[in-house]
N, CA, C and O atoms as a GROMACS GRO file, in nm:
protein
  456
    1UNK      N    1   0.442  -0.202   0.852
    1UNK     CA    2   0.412  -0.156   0.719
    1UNK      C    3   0.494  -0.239   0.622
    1UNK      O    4   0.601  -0.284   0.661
    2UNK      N    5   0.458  -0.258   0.518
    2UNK     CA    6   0.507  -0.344   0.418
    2UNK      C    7   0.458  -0.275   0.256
    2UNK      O    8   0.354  -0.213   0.234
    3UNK      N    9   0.546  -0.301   0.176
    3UNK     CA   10   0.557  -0.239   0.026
    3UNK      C   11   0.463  -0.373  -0.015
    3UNK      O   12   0.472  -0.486   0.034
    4UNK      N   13   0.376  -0.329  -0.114
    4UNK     CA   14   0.280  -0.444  -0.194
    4UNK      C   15   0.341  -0.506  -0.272
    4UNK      O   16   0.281  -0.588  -0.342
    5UNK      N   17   0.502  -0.483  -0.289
    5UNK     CA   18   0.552  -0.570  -0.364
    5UNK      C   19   0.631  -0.710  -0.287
    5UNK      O   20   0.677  -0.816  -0.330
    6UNK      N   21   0.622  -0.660  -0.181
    6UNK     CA   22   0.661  -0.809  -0.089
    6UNK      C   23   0.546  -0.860  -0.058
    6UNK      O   24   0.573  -0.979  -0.048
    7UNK      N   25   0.431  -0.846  -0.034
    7UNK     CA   26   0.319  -0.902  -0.001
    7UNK      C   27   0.252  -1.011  -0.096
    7UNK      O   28   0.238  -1.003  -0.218
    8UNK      N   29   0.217  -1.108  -0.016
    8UNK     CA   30   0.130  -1.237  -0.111
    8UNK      C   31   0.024  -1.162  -0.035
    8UNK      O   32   0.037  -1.126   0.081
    9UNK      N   33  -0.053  -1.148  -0.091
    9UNK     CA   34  -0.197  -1.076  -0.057
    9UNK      C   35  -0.302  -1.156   0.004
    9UNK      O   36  -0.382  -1.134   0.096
   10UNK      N   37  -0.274  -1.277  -0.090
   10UNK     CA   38  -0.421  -1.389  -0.055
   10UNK      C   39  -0.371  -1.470   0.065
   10UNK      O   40  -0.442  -1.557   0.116
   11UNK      N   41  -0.249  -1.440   0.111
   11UNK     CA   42  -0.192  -1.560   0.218
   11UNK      C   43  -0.175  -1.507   0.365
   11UNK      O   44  -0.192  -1.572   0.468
   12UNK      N   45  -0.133  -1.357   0.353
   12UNK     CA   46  -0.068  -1.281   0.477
   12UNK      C   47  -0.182  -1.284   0.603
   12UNK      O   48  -0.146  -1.272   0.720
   13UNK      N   49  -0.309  -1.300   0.568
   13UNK     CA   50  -0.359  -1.314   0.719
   13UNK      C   51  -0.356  -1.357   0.777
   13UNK      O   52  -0.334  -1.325   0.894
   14UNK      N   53  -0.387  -1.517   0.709
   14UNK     CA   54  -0.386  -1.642   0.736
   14UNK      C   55  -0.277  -1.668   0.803
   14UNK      O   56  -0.287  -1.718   0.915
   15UNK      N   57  -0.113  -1.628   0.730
   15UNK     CA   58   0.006  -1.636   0.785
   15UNK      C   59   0.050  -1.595   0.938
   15UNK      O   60   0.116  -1.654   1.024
   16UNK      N   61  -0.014  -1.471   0.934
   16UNK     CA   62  -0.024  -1.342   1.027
   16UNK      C   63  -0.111  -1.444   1.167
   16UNK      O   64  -0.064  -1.503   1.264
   17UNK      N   65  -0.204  -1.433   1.135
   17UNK     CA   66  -0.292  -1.475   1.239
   17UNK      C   67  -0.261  -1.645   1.294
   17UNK      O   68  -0.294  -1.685   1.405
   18UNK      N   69  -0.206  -1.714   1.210
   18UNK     CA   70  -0.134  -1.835   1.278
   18UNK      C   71  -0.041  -1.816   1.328
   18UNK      O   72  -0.011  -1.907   1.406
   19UNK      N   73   0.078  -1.676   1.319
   19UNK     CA   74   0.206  -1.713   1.361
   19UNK      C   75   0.192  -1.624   1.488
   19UNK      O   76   0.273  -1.620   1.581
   20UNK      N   77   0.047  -1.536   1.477
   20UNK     CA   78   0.064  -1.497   1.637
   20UNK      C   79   0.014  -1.580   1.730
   20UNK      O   80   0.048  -1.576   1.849
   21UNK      N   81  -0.098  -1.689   1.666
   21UNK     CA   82  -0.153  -1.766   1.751
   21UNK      C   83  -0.054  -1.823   1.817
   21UNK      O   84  -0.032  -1.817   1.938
   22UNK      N   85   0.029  -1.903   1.702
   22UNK     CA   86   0.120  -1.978   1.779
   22UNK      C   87   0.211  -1.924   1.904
   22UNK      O   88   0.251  -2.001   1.991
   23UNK      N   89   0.235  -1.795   1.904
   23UNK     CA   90   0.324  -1.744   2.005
   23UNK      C   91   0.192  -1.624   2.111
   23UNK      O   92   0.201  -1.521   2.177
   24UNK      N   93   0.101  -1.704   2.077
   24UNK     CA   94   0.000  -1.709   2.243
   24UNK      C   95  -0.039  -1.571   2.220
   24UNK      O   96  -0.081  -1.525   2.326
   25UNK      N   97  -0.045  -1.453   2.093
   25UNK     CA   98  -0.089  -1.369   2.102
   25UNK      C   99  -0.182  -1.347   1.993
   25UNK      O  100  -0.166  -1.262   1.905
   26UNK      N  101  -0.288  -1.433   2.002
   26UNK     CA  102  -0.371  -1.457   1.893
   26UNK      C  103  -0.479  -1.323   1.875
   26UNK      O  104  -0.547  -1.291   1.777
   27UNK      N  105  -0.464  -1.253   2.021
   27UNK     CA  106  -0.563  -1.123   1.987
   27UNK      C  107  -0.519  -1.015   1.950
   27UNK      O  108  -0.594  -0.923   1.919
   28UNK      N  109  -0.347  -1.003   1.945
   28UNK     CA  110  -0.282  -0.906   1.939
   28UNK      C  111  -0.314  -0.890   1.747
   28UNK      O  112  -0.359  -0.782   1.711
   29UNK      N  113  -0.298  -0.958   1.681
   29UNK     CA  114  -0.332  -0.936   1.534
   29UNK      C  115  -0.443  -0.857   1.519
   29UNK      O  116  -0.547  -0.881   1.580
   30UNK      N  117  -0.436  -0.795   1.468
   30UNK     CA  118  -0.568  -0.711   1.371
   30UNK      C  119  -0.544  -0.614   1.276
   30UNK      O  120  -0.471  -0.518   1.297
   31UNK      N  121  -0.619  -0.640   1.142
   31UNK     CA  122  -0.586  -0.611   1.036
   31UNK      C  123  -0.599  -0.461   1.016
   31UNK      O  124  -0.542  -0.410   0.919
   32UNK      N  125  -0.658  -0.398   1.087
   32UNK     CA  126  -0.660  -0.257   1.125
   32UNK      C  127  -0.477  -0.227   1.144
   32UNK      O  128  -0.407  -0.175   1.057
   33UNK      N  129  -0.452  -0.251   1.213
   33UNK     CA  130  -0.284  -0.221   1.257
   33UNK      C  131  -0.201  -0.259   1.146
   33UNK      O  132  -0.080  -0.268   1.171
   34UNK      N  133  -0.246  -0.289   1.003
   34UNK     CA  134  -0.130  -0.313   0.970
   34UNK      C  135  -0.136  -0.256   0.810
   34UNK      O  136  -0.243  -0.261   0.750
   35UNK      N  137  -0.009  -0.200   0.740
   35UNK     CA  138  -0.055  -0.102   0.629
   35UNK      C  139   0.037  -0.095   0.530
   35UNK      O  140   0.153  -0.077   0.567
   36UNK      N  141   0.016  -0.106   0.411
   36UNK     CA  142   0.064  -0.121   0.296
   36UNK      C  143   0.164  -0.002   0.238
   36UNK      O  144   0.128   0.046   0.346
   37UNK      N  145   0.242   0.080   0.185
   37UNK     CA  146   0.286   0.172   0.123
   37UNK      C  147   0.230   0.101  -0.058
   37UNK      O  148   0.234  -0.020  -0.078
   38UNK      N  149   0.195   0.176  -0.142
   38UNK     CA  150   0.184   0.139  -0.264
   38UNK      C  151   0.270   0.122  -0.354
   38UNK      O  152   0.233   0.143  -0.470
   39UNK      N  153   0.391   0.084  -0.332
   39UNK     CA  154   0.466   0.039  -0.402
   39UNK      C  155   0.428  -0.054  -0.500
   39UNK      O  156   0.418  -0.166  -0.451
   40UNK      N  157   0.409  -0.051  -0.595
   40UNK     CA  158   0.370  -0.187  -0.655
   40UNK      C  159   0.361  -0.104  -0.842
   40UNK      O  160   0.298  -0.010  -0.890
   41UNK      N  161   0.488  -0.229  -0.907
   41UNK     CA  162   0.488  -0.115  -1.059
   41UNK      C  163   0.410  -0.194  -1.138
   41UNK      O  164   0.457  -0.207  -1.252
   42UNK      N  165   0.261  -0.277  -1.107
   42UNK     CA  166   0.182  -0.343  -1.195
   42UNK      C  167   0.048  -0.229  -1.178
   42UNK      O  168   0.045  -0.184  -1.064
   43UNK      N  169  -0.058  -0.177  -1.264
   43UNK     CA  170  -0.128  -0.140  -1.256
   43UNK      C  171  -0.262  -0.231  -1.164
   43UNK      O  172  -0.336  -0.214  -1.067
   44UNK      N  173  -0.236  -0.313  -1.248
   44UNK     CA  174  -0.358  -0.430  -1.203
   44UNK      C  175  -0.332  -0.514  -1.078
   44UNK      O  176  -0.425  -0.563  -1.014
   45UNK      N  177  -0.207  -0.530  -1.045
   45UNK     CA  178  -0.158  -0.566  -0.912
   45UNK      C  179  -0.222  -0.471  -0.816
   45UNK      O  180  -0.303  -0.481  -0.723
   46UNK      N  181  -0.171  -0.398  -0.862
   46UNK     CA  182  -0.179  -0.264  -0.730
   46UNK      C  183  -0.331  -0.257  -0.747
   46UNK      O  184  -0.389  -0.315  -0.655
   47UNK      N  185  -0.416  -0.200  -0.843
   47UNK     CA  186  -0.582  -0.193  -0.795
   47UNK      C  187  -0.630  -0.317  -0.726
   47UNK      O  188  -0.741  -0.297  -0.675
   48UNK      N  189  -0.577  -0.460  -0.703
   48UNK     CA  190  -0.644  -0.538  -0.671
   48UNK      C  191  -0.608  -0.499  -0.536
   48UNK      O  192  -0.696  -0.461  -0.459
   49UNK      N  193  -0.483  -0.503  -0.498
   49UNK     CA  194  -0.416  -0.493  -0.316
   49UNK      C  195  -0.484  -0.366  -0.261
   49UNK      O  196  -0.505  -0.336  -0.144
   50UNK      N  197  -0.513  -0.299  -0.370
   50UNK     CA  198  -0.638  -0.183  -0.310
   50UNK      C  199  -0.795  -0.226  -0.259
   50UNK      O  200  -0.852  -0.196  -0.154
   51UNK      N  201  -0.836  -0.296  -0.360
   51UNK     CA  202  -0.932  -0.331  -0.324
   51UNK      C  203  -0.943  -0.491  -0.247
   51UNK      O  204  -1.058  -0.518  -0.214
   52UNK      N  205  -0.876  -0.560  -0.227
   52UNK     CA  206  -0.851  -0.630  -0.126
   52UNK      C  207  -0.847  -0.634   0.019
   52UNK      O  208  -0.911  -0.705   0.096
   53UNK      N  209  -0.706  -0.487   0.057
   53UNK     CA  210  -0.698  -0.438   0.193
   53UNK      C  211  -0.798  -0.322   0.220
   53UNK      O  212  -0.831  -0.289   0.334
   54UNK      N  213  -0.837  -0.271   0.123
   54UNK     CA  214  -0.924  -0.127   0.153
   54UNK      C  215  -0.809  -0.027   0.135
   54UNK      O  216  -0.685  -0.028   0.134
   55UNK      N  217  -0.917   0.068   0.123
   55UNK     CA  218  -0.837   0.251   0.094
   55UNK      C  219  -0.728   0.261   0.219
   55UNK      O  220  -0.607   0.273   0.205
   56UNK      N  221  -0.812   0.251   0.365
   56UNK     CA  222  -0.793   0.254   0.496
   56UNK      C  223  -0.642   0.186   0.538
   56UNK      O  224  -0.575   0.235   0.629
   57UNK      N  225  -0.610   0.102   0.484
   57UNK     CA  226  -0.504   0.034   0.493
   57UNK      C  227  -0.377   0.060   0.398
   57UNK      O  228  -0.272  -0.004   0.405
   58UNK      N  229  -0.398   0.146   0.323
   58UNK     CA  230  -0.310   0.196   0.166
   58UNK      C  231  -0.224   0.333   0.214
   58UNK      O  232  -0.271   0.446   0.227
   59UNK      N  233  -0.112   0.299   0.230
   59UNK     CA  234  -0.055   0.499   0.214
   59UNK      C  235   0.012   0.480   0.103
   59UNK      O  236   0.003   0.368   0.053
   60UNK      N  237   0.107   0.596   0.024
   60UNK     CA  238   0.154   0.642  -0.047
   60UNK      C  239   0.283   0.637   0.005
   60UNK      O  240   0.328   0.693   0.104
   61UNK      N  241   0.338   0.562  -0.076
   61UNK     CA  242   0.525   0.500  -0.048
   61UNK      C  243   0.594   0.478  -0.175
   61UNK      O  244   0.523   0.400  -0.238
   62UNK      N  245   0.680   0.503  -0.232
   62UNK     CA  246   0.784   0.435  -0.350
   62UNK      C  247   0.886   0.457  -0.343
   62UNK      O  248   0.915   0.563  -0.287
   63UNK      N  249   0.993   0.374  -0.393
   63UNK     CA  250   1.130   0.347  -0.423
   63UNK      C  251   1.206   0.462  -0.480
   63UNK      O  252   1.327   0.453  -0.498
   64UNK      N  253   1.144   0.563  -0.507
   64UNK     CA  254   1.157   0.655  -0.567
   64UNK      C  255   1.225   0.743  -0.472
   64UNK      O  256   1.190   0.791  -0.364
   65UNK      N  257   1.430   0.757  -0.609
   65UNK     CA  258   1.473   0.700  -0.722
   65UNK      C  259   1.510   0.549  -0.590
   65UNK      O  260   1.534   0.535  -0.470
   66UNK      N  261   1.493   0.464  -0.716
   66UNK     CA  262   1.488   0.340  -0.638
   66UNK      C  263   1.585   0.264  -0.740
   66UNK      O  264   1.700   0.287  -0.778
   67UNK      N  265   1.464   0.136  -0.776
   67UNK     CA  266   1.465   0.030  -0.860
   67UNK      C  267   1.410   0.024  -0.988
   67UNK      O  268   1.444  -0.037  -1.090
   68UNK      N  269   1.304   0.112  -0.959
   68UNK     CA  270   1.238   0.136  -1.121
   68UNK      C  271   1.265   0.242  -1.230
   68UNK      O  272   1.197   0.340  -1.261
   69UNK      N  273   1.385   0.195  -1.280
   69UNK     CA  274   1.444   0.280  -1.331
   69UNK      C  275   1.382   0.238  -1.490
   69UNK      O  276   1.434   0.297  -1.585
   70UNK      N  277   1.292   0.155  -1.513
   70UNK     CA  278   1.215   0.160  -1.666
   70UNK      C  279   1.090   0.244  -1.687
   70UNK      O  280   0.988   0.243  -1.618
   71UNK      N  281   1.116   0.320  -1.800
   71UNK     CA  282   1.013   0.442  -1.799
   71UNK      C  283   0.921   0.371  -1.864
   71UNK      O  284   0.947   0.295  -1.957
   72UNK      N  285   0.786   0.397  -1.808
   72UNK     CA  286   0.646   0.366  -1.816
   72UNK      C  287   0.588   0.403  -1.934
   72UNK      O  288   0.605   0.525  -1.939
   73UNK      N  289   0.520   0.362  -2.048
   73UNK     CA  290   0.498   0.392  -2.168
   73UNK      C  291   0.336   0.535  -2.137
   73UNK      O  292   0.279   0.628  -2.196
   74UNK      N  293   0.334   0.485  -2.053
   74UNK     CA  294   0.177   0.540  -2.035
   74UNK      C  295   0.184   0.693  -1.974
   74UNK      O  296   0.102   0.784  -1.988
   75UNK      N  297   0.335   0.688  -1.888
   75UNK     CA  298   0.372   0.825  -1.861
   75UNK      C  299   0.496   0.865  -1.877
   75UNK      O  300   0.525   0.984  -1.866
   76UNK      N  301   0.543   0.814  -1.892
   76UNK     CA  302   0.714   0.876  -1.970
   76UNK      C  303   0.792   0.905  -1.868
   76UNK      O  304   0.890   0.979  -1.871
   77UNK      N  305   0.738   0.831  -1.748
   77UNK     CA  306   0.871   0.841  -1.618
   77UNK      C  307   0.873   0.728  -1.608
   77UNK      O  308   0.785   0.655  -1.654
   78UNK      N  309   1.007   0.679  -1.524
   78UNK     CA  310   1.010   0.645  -1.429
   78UNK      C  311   0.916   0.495  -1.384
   78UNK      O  312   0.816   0.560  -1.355
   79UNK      N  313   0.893   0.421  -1.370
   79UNK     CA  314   0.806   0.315  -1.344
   79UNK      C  315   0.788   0.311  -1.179
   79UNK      O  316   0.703   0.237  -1.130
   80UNK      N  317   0.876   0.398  -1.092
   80UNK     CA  318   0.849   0.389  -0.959
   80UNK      C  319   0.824   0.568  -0.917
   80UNK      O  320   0.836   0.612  -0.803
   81UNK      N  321   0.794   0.637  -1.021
   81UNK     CA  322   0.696   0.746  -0.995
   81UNK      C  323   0.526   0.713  -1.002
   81UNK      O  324   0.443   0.689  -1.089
   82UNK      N  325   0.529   0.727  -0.868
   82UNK     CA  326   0.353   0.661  -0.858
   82UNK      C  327   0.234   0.724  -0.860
   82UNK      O  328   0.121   0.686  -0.889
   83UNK      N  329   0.286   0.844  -0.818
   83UNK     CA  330   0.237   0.956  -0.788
   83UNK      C  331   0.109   0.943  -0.919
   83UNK      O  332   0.007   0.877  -0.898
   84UNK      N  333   0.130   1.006  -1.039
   84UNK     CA  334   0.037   0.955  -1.171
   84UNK      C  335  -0.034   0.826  -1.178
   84UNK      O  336  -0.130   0.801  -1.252
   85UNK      N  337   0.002   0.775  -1.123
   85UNK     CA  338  -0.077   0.609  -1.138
   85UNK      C  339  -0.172   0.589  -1.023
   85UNK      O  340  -0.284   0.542  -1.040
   86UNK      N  341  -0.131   0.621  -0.918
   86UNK     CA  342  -0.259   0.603  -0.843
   86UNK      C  343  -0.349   0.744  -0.845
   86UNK      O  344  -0.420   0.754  -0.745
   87UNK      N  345  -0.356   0.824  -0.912
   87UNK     CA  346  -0.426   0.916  -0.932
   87UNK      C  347  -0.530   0.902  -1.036
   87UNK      O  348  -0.630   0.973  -1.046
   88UNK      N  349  -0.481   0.752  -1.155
   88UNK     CA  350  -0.549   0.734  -1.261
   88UNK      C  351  -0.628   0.614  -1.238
   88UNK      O  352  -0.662   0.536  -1.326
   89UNK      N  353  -0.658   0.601  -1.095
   89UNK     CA  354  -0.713   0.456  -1.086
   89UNK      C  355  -0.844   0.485  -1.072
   89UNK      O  356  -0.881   0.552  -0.976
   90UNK      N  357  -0.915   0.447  -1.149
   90UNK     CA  358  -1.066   0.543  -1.148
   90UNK      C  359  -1.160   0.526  -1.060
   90UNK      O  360  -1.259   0.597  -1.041
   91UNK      N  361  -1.120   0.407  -0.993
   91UNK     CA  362  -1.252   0.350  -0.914
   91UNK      C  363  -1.210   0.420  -0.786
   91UNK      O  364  -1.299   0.410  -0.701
   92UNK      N  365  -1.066   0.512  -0.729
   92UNK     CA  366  -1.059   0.593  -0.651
   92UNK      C  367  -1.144   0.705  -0.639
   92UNK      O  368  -1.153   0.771  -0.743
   93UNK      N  369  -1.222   0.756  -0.520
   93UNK     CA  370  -1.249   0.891  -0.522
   93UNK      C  371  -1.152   0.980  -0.497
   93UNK      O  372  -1.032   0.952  -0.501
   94UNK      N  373  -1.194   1.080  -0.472
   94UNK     CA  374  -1.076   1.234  -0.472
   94UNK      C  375  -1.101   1.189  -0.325
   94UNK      O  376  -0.986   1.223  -0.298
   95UNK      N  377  -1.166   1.125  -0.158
   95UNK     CA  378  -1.126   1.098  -0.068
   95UNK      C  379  -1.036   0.994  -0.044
   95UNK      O  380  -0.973   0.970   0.060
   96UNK      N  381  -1.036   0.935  -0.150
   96UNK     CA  382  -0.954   0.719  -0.116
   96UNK      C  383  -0.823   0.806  -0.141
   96UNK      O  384  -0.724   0.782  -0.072
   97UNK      N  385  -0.820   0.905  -0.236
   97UNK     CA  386  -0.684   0.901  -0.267
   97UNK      C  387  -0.631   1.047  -0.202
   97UNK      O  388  -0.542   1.120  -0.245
   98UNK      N  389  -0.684   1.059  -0.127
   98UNK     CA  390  -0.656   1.177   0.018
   98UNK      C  391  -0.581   1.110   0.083
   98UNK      O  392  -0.465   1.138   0.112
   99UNK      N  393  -0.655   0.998   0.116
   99UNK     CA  394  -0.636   0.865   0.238
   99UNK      C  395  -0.506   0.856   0.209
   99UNK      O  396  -0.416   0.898   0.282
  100UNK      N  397  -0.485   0.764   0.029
  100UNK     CA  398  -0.347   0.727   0.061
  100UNK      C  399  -0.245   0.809   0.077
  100UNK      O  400  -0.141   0.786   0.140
  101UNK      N  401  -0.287   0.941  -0.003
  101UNK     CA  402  -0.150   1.032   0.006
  101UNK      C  403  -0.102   1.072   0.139
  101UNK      O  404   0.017   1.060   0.168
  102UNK      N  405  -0.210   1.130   0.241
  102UNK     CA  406  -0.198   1.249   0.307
  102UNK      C  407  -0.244   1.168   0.465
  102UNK      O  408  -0.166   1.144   0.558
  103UNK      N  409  -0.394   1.135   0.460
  103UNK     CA  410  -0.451   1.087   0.603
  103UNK      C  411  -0.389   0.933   0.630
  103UNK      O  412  -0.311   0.939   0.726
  104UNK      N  413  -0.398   0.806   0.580
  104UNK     CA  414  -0.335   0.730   0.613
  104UNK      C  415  -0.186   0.747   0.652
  104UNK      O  416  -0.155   0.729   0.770
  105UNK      N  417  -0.080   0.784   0.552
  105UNK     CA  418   0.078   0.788   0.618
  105UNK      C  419   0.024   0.878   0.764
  105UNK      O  420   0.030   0.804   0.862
  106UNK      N  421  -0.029   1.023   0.800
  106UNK     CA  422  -0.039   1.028   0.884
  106UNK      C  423  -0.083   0.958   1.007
  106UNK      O  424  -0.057   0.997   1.120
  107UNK      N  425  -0.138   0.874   0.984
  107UNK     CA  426  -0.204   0.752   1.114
  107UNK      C  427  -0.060   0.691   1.169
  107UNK      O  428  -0.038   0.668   1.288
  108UNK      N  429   0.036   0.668   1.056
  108UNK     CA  430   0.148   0.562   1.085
  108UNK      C  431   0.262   0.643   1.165
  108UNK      O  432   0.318   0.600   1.265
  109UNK      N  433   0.289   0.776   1.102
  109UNK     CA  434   0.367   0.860   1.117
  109UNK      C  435   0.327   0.963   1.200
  109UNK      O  436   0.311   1.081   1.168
  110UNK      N  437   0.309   0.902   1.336
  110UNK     CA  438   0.262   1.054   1.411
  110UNK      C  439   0.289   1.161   1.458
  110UNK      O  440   0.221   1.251   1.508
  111UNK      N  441   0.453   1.137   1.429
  111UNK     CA  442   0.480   1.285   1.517
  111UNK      C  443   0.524   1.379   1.357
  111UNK      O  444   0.623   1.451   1.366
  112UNK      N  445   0.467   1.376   1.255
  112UNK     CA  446   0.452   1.469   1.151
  112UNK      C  447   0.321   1.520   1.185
  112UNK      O  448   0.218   1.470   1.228
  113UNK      N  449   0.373   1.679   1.139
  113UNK     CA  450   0.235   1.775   1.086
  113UNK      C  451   0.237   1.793   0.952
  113UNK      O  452   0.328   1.766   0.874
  114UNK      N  453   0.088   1.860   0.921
  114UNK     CA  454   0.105   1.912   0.774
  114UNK      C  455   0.046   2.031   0.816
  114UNK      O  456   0.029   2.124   0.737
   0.00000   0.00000   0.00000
């Protein structure tokens, strides 16, 4: 799992899938296995790494209290309270954003219940 704020988005497969080739496990990669937390304090950053990796690949992660300690004009917290921001991303349904909150972290995190 990786925060979208370390991620080059357009490069990591490519990266991914050469550096297992090289160490002879070229089938072991697949982009299914591997998953984002939404960290990310750009609006437009973050909808693209959404729609890039898919819903399926997205959980709900932040720094929070972290690093983003500049309050957000648009909500008056916090810049690494995310919670509001991916809730306002419109092109989410009320399931994508199930996914990230609730069903995806569960895929990663298995020995939690809810």
């Amino acid at each position: 799992m990786d925060s979208l704020g370390n991620t080059c988005p357009y490069k990591e497969k490519e990266f991914l899938g050469s550096a297992f080739y090289a160490l002879g496990l070229s089938g072991f990669y697949n982009s299914n296995n591997l998953y984002y937390a939404c960290c990310a304090y750009d609006d437009n950053f973050l909808a693209a790494a959404i729609k890039q990796h898919g819903v399926d690949q997205i959980l709900f992660g932040t720094e929070s209290p972290g690093s983003g300690g500049v309050l957000r004009p648009d909500t008056g917290k916090q810049s690494d309270v995310l919670i509001p921001v991916v809730d306002s991303l419109e092109f989410l349904s009320k399931e994508d954003k199930m996914k990230i909150f609730q069903k995806n972290p569960l895929k990663v995190f298995t020995k939690m219940t809810v």
